[in-house]
Jmol script that loads the backbone (N, CA, C; Angstrom):
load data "model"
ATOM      1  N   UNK A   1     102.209  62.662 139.166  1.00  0.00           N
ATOM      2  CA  UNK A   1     102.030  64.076 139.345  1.00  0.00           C
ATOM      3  C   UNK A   1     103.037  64.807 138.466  1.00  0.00           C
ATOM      4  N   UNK A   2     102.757  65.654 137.887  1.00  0.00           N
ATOM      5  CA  UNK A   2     103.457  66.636 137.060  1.00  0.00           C
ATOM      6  C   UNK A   2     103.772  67.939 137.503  1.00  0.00           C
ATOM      7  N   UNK A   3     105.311  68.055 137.520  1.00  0.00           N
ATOM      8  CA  UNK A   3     105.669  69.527 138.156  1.00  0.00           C
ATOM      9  C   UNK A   3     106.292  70.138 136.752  1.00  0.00           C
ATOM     10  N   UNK A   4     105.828  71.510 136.440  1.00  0.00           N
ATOM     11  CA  UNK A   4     106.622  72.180 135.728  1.00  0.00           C
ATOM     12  C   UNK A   4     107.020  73.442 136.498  1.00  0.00           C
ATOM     13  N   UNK A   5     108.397  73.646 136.154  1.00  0.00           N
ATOM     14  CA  UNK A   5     109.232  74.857 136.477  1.00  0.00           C
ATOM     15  C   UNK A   5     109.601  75.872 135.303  1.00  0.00           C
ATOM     16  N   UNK A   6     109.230  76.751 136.386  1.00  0.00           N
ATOM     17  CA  UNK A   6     109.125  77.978 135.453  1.00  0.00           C
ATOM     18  C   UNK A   6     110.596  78.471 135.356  1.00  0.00           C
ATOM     19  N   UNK A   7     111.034  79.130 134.223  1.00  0.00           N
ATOM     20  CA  UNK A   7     112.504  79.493 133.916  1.00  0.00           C
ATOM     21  C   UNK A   7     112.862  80.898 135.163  1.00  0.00           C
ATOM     22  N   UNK A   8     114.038  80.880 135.116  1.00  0.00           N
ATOM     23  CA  UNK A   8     114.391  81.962 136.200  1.00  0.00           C
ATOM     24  C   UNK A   8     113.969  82.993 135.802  1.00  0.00           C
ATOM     25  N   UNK A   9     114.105  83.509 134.313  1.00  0.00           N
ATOM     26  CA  UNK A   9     114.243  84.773 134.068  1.00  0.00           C
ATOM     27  C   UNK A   9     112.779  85.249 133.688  1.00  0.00           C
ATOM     28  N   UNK A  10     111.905  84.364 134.212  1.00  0.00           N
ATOM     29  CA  UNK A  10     110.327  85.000 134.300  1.00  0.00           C
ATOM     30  C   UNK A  10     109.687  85.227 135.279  1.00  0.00           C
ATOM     31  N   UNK A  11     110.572  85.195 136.193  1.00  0.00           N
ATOM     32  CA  UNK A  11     110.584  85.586 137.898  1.00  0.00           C
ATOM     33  C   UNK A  11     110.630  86.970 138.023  1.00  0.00           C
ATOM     34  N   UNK A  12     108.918  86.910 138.300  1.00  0.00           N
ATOM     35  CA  UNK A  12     108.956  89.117 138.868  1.00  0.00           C
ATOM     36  C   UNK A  12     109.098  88.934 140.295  1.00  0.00           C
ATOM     37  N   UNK A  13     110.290  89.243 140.783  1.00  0.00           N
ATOM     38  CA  UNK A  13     110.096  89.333 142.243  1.00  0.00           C
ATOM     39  C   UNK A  13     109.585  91.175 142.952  1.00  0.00           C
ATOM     40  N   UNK A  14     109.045  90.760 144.231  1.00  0.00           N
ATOM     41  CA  UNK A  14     108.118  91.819 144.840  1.00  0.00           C
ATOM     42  C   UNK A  14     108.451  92.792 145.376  1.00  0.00           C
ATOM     43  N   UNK A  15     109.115  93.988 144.910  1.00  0.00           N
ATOM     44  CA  UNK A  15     109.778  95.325 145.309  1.00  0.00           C
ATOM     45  C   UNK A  15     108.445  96.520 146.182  1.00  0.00           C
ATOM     46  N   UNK A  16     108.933  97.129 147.231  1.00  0.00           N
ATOM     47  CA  UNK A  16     108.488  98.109 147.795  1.00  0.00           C
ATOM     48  C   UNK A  16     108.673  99.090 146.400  1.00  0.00           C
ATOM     49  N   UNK A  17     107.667  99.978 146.787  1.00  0.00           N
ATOM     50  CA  UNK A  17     107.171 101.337 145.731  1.00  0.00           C
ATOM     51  C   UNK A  17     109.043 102.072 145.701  1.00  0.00           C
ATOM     52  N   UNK A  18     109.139 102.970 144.917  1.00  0.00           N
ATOM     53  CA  UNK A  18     110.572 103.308 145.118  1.00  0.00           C
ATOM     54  C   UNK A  18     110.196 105.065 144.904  1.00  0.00           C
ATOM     55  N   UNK A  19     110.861 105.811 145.186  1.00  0.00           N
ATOM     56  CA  UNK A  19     110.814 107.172 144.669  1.00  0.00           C
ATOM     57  C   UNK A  19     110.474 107.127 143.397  1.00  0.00           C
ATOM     58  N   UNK A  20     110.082 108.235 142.981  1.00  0.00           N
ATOM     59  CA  UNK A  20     110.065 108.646 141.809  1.00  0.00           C
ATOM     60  C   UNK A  20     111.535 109.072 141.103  1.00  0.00           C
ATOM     61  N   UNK A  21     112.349 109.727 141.499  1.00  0.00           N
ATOM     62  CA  UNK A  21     113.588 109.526 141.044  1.00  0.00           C
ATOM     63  C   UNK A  21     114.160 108.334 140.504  1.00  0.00           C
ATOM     64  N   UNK A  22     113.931 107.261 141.372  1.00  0.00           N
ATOM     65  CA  UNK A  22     114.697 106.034 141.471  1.00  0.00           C
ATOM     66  C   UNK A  22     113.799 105.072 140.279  1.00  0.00           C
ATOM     67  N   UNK A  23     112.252 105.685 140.384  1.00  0.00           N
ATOM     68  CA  UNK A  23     111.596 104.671 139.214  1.00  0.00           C
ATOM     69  C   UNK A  23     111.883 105.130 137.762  1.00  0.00           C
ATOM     70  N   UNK A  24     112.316 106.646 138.165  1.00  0.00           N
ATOM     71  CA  UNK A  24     112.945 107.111 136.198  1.00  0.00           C
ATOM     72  C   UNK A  24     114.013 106.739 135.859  1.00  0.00           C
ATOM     73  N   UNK A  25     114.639 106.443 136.592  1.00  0.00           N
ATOM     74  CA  UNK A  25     115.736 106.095 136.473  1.00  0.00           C
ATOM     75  C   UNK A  25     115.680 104.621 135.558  1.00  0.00           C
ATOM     76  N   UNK A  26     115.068 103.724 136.535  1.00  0.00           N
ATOM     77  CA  UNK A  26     115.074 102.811 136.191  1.00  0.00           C
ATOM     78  C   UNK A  26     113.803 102.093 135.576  1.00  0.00           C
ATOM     79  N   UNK A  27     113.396 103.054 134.622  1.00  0.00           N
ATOM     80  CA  UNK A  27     112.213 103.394 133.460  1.00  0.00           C
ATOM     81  C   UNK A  27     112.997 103.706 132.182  1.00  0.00           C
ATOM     82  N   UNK A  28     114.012 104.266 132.506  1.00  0.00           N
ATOM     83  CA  UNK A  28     115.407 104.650 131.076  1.00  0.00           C
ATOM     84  C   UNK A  28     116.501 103.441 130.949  1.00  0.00           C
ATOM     85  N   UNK A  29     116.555 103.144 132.130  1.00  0.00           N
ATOM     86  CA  UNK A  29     117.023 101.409 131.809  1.00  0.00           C
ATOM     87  C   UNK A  29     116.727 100.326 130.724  1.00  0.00           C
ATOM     88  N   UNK A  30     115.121 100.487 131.485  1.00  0.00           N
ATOM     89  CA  UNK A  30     114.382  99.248 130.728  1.00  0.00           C
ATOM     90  C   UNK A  30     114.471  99.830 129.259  1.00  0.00           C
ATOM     91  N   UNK A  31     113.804 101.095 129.500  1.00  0.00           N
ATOM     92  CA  UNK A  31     113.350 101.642 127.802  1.00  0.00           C
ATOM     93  C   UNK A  31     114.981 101.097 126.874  1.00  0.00           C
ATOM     94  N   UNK A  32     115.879 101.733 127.439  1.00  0.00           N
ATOM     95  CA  UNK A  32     117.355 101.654 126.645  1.00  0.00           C
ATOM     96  C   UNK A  32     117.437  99.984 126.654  1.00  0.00           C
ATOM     97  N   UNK A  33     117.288  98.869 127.403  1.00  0.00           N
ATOM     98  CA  UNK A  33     117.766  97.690 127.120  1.00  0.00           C
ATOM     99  C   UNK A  33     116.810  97.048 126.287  1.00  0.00           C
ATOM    100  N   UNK A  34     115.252  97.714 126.072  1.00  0.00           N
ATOM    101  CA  UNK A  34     114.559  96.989 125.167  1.00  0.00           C
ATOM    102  C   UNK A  34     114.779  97.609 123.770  1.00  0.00           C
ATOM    103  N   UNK A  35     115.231  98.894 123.638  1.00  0.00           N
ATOM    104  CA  UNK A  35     115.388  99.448 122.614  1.00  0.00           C
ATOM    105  C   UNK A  35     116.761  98.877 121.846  1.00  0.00           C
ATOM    106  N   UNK A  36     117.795  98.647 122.665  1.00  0.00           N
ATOM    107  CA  UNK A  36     119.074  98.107 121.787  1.00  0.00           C
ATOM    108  C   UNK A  36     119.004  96.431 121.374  1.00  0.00           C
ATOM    109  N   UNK A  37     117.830  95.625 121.586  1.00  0.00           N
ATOM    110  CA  UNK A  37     117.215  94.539 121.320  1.00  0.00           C
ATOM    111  C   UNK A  37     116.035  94.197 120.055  1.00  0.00           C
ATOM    112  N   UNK A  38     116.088  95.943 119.528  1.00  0.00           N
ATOM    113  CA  UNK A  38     115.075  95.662 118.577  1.00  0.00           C
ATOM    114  C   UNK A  38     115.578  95.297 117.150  1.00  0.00           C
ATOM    115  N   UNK A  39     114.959  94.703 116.603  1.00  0.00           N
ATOM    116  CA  UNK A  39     115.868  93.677 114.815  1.00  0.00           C
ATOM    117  C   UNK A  39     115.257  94.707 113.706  1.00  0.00           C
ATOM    118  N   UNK A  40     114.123  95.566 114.096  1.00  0.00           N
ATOM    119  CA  UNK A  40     113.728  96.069 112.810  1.00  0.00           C
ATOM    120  C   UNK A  40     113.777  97.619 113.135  1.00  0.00           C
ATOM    121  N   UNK A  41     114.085  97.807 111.979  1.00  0.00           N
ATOM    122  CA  UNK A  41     114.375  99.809 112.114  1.00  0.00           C
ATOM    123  C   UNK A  41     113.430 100.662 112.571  1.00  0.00           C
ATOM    124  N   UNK A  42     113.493 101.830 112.913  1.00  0.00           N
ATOM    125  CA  UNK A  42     111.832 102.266 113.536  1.00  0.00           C
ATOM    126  C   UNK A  42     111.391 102.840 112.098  1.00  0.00           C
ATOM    127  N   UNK A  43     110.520 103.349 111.953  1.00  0.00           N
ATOM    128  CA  UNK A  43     109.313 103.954 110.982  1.00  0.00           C
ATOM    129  C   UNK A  43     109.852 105.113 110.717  1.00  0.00           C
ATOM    130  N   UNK A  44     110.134 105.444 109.025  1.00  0.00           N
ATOM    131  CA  UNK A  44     110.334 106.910 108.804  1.00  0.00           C
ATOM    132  C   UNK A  44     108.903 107.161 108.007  1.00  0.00           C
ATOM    133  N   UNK A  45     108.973 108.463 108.612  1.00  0.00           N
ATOM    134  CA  UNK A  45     108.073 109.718 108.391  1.00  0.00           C
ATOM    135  C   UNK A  45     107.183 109.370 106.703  1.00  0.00           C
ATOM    136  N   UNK A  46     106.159 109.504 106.249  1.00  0.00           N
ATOM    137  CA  UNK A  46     105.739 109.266 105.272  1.00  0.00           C
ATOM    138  C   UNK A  46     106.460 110.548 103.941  1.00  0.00           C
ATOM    139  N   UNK A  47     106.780 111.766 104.648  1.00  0.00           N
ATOM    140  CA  UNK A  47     107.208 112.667 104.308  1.00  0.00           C
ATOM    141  C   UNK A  47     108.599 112.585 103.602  1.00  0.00           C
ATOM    142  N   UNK A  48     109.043 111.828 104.022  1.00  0.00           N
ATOM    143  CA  UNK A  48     110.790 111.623 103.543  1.00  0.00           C
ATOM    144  C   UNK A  48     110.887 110.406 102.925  1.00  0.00           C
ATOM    145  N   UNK A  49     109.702 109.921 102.187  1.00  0.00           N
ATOM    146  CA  UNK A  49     109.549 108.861 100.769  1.00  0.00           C
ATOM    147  C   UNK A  49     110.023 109.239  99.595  1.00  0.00           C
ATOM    148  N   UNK A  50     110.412 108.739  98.885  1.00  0.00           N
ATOM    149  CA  UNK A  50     111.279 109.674  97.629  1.00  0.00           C
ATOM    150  C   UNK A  50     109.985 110.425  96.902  1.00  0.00           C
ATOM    151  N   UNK A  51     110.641 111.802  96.623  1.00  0.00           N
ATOM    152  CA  UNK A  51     109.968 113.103  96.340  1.00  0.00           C
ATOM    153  C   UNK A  51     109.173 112.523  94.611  1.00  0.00           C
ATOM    154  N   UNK A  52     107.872 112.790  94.670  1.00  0.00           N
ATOM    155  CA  UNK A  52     107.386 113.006  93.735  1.00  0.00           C
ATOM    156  C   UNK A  52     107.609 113.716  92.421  1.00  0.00           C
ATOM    157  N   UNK A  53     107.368 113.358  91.077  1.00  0.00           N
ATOM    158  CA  UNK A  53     108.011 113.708  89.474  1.00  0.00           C
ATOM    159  C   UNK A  53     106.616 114.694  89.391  1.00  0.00           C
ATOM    160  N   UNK A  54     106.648 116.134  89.292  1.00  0.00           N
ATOM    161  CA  UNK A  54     105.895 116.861  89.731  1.00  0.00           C
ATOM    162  C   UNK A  54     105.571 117.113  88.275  1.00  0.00           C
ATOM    163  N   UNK A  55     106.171 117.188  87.566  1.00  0.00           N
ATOM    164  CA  UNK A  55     105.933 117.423  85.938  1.00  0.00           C
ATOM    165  C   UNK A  55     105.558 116.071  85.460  1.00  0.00           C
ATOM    166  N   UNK A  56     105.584 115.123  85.506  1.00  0.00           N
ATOM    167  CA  UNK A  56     105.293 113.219  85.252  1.00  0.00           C
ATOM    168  C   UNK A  56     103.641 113.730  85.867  1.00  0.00           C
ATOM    169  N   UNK A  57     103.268 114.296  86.710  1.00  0.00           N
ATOM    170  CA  UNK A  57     102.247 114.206  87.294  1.00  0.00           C
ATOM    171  C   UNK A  57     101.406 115.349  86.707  1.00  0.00           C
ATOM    172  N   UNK A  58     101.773 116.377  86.550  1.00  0.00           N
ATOM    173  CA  UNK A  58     100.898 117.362  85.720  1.00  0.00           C
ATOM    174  C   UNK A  58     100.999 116.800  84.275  1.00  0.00           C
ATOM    175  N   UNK A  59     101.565 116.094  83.492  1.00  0.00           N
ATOM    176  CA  UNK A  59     101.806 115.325  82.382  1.00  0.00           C
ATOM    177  C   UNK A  59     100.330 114.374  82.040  1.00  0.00           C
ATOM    178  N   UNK A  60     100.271 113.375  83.209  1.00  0.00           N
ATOM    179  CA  UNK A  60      99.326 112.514  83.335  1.00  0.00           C
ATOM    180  C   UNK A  60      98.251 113.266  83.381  1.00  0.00           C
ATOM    181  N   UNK A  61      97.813 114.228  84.474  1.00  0.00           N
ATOM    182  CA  UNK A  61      96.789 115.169  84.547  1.00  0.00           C
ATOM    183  C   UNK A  61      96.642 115.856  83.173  1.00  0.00           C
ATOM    184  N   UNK A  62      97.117 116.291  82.697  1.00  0.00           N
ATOM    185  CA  UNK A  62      96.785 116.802  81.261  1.00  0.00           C
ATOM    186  C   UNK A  62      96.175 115.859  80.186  1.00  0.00           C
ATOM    187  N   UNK A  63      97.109 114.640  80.171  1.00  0.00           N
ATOM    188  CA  UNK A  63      96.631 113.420  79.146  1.00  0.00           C
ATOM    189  C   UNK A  63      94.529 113.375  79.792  1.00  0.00           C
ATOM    190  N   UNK A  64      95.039 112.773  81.151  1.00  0.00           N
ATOM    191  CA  UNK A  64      93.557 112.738  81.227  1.00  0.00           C
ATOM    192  C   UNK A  64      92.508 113.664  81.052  1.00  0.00           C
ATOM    193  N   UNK A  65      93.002 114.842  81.040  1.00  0.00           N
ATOM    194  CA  UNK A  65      92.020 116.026  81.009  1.00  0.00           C
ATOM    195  C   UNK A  65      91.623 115.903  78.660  1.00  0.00           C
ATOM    196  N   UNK A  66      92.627 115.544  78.103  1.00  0.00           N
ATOM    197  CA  UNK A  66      92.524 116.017  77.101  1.00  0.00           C
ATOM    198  C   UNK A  66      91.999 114.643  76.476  1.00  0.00           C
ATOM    199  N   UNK A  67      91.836 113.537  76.987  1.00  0.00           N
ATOM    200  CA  UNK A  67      90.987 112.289  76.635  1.00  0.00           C
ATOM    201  C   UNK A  67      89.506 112.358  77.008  1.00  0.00           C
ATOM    202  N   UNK A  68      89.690 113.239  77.647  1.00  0.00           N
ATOM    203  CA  UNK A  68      87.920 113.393  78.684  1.00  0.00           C
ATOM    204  C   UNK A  68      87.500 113.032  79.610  1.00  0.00           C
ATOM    205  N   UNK A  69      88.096 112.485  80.221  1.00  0.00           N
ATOM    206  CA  UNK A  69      88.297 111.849  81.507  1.00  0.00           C
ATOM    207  C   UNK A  69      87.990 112.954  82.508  1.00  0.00           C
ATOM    208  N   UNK A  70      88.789 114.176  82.436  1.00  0.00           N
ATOM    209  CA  UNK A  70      88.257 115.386  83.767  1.00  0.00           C
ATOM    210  C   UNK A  70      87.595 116.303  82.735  1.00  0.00           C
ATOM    211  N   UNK A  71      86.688 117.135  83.220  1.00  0.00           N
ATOM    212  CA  UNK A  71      86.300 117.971  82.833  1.00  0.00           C
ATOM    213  C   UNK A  71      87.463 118.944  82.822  1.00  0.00           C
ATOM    214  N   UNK A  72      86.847 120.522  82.893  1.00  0.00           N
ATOM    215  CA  UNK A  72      87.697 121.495  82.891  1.00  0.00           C
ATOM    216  C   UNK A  72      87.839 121.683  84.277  1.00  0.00           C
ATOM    217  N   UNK A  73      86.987 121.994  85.308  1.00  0.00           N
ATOM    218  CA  UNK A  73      86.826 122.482  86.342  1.00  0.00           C
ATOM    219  C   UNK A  73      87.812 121.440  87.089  1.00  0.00           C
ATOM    220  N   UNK A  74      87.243 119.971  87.356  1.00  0.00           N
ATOM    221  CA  UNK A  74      88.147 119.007  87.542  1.00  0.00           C
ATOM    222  C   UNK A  74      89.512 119.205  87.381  1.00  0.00           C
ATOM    223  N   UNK A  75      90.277 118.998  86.484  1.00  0.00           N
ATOM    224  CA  UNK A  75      91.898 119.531  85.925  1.00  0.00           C
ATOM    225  C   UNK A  75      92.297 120.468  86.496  1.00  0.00           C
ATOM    226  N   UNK A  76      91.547 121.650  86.822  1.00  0.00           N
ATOM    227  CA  UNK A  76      92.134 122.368  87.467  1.00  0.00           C
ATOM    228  C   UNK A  76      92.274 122.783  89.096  1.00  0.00           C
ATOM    229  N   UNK A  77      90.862 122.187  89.347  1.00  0.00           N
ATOM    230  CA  UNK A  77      91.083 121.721  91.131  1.00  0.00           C
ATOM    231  C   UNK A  77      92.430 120.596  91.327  1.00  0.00           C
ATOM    232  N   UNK A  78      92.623 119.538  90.382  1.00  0.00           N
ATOM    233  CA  UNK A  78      93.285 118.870  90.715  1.00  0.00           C
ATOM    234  C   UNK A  78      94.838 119.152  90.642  1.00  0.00           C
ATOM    235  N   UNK A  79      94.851 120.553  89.358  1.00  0.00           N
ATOM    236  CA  UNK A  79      96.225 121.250  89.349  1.00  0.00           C
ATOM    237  C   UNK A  79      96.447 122.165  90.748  1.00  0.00           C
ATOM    238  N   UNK A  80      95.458 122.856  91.236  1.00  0.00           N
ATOM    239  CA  UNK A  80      95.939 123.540  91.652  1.00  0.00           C
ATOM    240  C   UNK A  80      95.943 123.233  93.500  1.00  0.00           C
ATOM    241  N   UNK A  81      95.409 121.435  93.307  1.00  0.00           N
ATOM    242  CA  UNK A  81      95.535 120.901  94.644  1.00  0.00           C
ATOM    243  C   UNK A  81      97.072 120.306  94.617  1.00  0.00           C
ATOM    244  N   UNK A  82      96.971 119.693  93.620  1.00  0.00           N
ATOM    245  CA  UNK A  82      98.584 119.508  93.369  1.00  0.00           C
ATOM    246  C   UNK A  82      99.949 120.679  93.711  1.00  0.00           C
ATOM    247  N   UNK A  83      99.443 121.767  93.138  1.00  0.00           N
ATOM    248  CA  UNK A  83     100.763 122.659  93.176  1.00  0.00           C
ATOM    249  C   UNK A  83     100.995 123.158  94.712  1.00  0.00           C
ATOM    250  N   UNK A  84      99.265 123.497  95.214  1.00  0.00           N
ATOM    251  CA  UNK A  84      99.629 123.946  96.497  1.00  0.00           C
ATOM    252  C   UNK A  84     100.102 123.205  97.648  1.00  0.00           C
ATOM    253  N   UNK A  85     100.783 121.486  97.328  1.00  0.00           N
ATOM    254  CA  UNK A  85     101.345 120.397  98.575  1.00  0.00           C
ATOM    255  C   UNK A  85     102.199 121.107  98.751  1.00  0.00           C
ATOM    256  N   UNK A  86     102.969 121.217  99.671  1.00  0.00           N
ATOM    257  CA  UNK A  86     104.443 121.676 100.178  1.00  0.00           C
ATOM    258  C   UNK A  86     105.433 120.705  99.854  1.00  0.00           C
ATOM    259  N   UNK A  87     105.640 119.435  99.139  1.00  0.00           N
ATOM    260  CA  UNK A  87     107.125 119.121  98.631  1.00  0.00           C
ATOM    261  C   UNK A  87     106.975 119.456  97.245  1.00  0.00           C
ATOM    262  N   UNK A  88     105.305 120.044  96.497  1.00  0.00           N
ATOM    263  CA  UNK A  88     104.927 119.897  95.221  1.00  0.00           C
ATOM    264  C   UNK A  88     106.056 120.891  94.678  1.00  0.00           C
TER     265      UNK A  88
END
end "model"
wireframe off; spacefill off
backbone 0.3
color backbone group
């Protein structure tokens, strides 16, 4: 017969409901002891990627416009989608 034992620390033992006080409490616990356990950094913002060469980019847009690649109308939707970004 084969017995396996389970490790201690995977033992949920069976608590009565607690206040709500007492479960935030110890809801900021858990959150804080799983959070100072994490190995990888959290996620920055796509926004705060290094800032775009805004002239490198109307540069390129021009080359292509003057190879034929955009029309006229084109080049300039694409200038003036460009200028109006907010880090543009």
């Amino acid at each position: 017969m084969l017995f396996l034992l389970r490790p201690p620390q995977t033992y949920v033992r069976y608590s009565l409901p607690r206040d709500p006080r007492q479960q935030e409490a110890w809801n900021q616990e858990v959150q804080h002891a799983y959070g100072s356990t994490r190995r990888v950094a959290p996620a920055t913002p796509a926004s705060s990627a290094a800032p775009r060469d805004l002239v490198a980019t109307l540069k390129d847009l021009g080359g292509l416009h003057r190879s034929g690649a955009l029309t006229d109308d084109e080049f300039a939707a694409a200038k003036k989608r460009l200028l109006a970004q907010p880090d543009g």
